[in-house]
N, C-alpha and C positions, 0 to 999 in steps of 0.2 A: 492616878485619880480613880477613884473607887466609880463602877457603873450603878447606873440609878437601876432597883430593882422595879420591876412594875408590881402590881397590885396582884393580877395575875398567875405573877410568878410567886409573891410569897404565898398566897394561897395554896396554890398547888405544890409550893416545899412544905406545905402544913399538912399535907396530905391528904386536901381537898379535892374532891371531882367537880370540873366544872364546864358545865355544858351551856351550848351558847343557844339558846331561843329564839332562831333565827336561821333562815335559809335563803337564800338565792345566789342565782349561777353566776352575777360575779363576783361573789365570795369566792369561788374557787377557778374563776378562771384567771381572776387576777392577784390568787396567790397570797388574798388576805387570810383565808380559811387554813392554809400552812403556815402563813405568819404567826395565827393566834394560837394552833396549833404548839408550833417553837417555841410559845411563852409559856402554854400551860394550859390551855384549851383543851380536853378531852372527850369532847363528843358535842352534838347535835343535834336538839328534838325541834319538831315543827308538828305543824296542823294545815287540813287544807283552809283554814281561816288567814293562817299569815302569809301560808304557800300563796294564795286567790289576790291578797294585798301586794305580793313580791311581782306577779305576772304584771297585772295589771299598774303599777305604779314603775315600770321602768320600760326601758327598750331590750333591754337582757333579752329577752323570748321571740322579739321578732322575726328572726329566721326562721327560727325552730316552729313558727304558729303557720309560718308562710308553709311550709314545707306539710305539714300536718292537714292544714286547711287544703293541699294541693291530694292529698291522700284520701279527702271526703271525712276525716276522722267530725265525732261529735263535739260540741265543745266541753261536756264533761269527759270524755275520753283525752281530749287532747291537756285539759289541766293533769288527770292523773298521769301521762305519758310524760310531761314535762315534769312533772315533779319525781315520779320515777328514776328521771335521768341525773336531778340534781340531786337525790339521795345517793343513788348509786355513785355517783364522782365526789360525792361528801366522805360515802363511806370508805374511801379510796385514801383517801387525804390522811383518814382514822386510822388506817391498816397497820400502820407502826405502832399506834399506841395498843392496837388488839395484841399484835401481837407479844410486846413488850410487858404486856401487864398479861399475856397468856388468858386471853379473853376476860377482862375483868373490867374492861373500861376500852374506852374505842367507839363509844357506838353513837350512830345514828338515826333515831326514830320516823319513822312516818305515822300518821295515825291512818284508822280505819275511815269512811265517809261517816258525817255526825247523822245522817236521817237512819244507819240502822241504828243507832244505839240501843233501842227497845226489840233487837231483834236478832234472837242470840243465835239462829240459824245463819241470817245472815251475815252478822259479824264474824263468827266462822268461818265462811265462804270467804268475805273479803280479805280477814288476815290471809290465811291461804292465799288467795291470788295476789296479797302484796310480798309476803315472802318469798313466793316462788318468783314473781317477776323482778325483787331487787337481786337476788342472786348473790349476796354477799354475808355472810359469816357475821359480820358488827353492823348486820341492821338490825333494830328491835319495830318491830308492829304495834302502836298504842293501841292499849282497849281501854274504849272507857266504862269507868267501874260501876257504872246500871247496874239492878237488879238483874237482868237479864246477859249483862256484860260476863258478870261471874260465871255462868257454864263454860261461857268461851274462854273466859283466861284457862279454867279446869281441864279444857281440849287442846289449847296449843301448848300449856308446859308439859304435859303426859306425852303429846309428839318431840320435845325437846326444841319446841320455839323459842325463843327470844323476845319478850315482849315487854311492855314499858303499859303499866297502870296505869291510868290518869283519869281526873277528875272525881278525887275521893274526898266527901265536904264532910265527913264524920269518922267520929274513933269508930263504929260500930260499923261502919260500908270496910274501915282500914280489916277491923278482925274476919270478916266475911271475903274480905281479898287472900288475906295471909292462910285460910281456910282452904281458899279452892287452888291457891298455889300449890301448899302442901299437898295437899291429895295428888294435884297434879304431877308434883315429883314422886309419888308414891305410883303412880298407874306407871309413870316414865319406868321408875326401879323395877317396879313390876314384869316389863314389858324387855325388861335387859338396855334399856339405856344407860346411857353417860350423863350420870345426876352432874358433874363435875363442868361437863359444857353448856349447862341452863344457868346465864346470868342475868335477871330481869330486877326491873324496878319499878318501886309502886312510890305515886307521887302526889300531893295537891297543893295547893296556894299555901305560901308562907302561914297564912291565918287558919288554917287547918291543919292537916297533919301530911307529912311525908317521912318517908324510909325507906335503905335500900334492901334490897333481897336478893340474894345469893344462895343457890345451893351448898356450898362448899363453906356456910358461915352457918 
């Protein structure tokens, strides 16, 4: 008898990526995040908007807040530390499909805090401290694509970050993204990087416009 294919999976034999909008720790502690993964799952973006909804609407984090709370931590340091931790074991789960698709798919985004979005120093800074503290290869950093967002995307592809566009509500924010990418691969080439290890992606709501971006396309 023939097995039932999921939805899932023929998408992903069609040669779809498909990333699941959604995060928390028992996703992967209890081994639904490698399930979905096994079907055809290939990545994970979140925001501290759904990450603030996951904390607060489960028991998942009560140790980990006990423990933090016992530290003195703030409670906006203690969300980013936990969400930190459940990026990092998401992108853990990923590390086959990175590898597999030789960095082309695998990833899991975090985004930057939404109060700098108008603040393209700071958005800079934060990416930075979120990629240096997830410490993992198939994380990408969202920015979002503010006027001011744009310097920063132009600063972390010229470093060879990984970064994940979001919140683009027009064709003309889309050509002004794909602008400071390019450049940004161009300062990277410039500088003797590896065009070939920068794979990001710029994205917005179905009623708008998205697309992926890749150096190597």
């Amino acid at each position: 008898m023939a097995t039932k294919t999921s939805a899932i999976t023929e998408l992903h034999n069609e040669g779809q990526s498909l990333w699941l909008d959604n995060i928390r720790r028992q996703l992967v502690t209890s081994g639904e995040l490698a399930r979905l993964r096994d079907e055809g799952v290939t990545g994970v973006t979140s925001n501290p908007t759904i990450f603030e909804k996951a904390v607060s609407g489960s028991t998942d984090y009560d140790e980990a807040m006990v423990q933090l709370v016992r530290e003195k931590k703030r409670p906006d340091d203690m969300l980013w530390d936990l969400m930190v931790e459940d990026v990092q074991s998401a992108a853990d789960v990923f590390r086959p499909v990175y590898d597999k698709t030789k960095g082309k798919d695998g990833f899991v985004s975090i985004e930057v805090g939404p109060t700098i979005a108008t603040n393209t120093r700071s958005t800079i800074k934060f990416a930075e401290y979120l990629h240096d503290r997830c410490r993992r290869p198939n994380v990408m950093v969202k920015i979002p694509a503010t006027k001011e967002g744009l310097p920063a995307i132009h600063d972390q592809i010229s470093k060879g970050n990984n970064i994940n566009i979001t919140l683009i509500f027009s064709v003309d924010r889309y050509d002004e993204v794909v602008e400071a990418y390019l450049s940004g691969l161009e300062t990277l080439h410039k500088n003797g990087g590896d065009l070939s290890k920068v794979a990001s992606v710029a994205g917005g709501t179905v009623s708008t416009v998205s697309g992926p971006m890749s150096s190597s396309t």
